[in-house]
N, C-alpha and C positions, 0 to 999 in steps of 0.2 A: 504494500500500500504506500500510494506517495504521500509525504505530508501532511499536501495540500486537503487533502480528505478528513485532516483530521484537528490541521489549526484554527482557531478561532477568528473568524473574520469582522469580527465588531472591534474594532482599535479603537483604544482609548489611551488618548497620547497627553503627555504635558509638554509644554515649552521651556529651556534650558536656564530661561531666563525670569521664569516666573519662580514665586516663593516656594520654600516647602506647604508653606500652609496652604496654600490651592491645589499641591498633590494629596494634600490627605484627605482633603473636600473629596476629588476623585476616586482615591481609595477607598475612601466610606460609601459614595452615593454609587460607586458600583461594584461593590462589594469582591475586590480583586485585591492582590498583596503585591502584586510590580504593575509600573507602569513605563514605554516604551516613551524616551526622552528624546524631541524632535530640534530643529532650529531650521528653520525657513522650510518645515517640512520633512526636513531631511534628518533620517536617525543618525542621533549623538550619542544616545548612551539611555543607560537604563534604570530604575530606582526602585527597590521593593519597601516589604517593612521593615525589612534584617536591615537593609544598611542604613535607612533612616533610626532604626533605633540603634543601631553600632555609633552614628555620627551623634547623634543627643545623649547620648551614655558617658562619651568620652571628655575627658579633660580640657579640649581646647572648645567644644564645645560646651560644656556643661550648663552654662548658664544665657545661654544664645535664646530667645525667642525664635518660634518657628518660623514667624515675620519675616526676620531679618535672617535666613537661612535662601539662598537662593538653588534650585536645583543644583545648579552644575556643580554645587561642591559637595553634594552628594551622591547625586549618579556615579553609575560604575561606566566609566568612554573606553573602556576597550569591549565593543560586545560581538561575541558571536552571534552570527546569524547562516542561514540555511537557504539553501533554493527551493523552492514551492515542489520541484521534482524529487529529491530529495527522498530516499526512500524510509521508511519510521525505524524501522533499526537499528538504521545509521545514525536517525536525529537522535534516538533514546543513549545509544552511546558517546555520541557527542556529547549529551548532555550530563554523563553519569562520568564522564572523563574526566572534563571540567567541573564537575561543582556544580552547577549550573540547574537552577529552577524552570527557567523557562527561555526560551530563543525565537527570535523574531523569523519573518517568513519573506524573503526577495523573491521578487518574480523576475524577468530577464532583463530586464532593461534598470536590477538593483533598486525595485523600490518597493516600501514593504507593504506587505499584501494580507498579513495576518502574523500572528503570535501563536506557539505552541509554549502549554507547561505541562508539569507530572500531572496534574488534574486532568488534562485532556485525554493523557495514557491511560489513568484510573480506568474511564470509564469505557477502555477496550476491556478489562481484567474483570469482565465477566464471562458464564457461561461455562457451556463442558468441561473446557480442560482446565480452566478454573476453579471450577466445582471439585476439583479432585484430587487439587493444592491443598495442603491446610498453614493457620499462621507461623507453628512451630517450624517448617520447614525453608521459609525466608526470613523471619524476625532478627532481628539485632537484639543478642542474650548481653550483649555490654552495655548495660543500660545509665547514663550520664542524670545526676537527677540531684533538686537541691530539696532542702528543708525548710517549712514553713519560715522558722526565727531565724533564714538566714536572711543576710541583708541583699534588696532588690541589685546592686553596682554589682556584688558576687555573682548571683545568677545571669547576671551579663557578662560578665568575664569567661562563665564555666560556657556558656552558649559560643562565645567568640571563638576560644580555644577549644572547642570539639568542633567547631562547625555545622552548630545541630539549630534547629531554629522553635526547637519547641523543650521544654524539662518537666518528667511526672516530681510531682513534691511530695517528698517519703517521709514520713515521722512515724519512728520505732519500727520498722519493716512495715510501715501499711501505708498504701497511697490516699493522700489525701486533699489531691488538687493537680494542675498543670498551671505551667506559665508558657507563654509563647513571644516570637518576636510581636507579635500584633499588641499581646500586653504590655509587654514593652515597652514600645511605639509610644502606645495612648497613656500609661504611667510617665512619663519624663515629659510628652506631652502637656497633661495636668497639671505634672507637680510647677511647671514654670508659670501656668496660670495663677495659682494660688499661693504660690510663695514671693514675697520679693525677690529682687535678682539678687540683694548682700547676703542675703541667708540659705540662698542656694547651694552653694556647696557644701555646706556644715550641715543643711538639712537632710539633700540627699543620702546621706549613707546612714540615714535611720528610718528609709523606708523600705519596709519589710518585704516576703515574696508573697508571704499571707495578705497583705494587704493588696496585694495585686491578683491574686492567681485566681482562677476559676474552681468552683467547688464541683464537687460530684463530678468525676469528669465521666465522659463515655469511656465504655473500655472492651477490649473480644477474650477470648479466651485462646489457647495456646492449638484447642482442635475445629475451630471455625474454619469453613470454607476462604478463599479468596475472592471468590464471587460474595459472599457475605460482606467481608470486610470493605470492599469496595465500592458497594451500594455502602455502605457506611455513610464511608468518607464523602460518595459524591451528596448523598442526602443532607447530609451536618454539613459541608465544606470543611470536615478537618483533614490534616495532611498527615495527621499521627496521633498513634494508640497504643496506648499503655495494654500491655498484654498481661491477664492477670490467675491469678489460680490461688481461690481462696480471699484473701485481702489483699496478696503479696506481690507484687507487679518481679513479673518474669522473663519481660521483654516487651521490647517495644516496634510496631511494624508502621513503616510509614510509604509516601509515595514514593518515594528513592526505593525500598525494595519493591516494591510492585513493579516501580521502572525497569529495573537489576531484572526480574523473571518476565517481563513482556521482552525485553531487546535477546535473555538466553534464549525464548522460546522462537520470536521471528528468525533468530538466525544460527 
């Protein structure tokens, strides 16, 4: 299958030179986590909520209004992109090479024509041969995960340094919440609304992960189908799940593996 059959053709783009705060208008009113960053039209670079919440987290940012944050110094300008012909096994390894959540779509004449992410793969990874997958057999059993009374700047350090974009919150071996970059995001967000800018940095490092995390998270179990798990995620829009047995989170499956078992099986 090429691509093109399976990118997303409604772009929704921001300008390099407009604020952060009009990409999160965007983020929110259409309910996406990257957005494909233009200038006269033409793709420059690209901005999700991981690196918006990596750039508000960090020290030379810390106390920045989202105002006064302009895209370009947080888009990512080196981006891969793909030809529309481009066959999907190639794009899923492309994308699981680099890191990479999601990759734009040129048609011949380099101009883009649509956005692919791991969501769009999700929702091939149902049906027979899926059905006969179970989670224990793709999961990540190395499971990266913080604690409610740790401090929210940790849980952004352990996210930057694993490379993961979401952490189950474990207290005493039992799961009892998730954080994600989305939390993230709208946490450092807030906290600059409500606090002056002098006290911002003394304040943040006594904002909690309990004070931010989601409670009661969804969760599968270790012998669900992958046809299950993926009608999940496209149901919820989440991109990862604590896998559990008992109260005890045993692993965790997210769209990176699902990506991992659609690109072995295509190819």
């Amino acid at each position: 299958m090429q691509i093109k059959n399976l990118m997303s053709e409604d772009l929704i783009t921001v300008d390099k030179d407009q604020n952060l705060s009009d990409a999160l208008k965007l983020l929110r009113k259409h309910n996406v986590s990257r957005l494909p960053v233009t200038n006269n039209k033409e793709l420059v670079g690209i901005i999700s909520e991981r690196d918006i919440a990596n750039k508000l987290g960090s020290s030379k940012y810390e106390s920045m209004p989202a105002s006064r944050l302009h895209i370009s110094s947080v888009m990512v300008k080196d981006v891969l992109t793909v030809p529309q012909t481009m066959q999907l096994e190639e794009v899923a390894k492309l994308m699981l090479d680099n890191g990479i959540g999601s990759v734009p779509v040129m048609d011949d004449d380099n101009k883009m024509v649509g956005i692919v992410s791991k969501a769009d793969f999700v929702t091939l990874a149902t049906g027979i041969a899926f059905d006969k997958i179970t989670v224990k057999e793709i999961m990540s059993k190395d499971v990266i995960y913080a604690s409610s009374a740790e401090r929210l700047v940790h849980a952004r350090r352990l996210m930057l340094e694993a490379h993961v974009g979401r952490l189950p919150v474990i207290d005493e071996d039992e799961l009892v919440g998730m954080i994600t970059s989305k939390d993230l995001m709208r946490a450092f967000i807030d906290f600059r609304k409500k606090v002056p800018e002098k006290y911002q940095k003394s304040q943040i490092k006594e904002v909690l992960v309990e004070d931010i995390m989601s409670h009661n998270p969804t969760v599968v179990s270790k012998d669900m189908s992958i046809t299950e798990v993926s009608e999940i995620m496209i149901e919820t829009g989440y991109n990862g799940l604590p896998v559990v047995e008992g109260s005890q989170v045993i692993g965790i499956i997210t769209q990176t593996d699902i990506l991992r078992l659609i690109e072995k099986l295509e190819s």
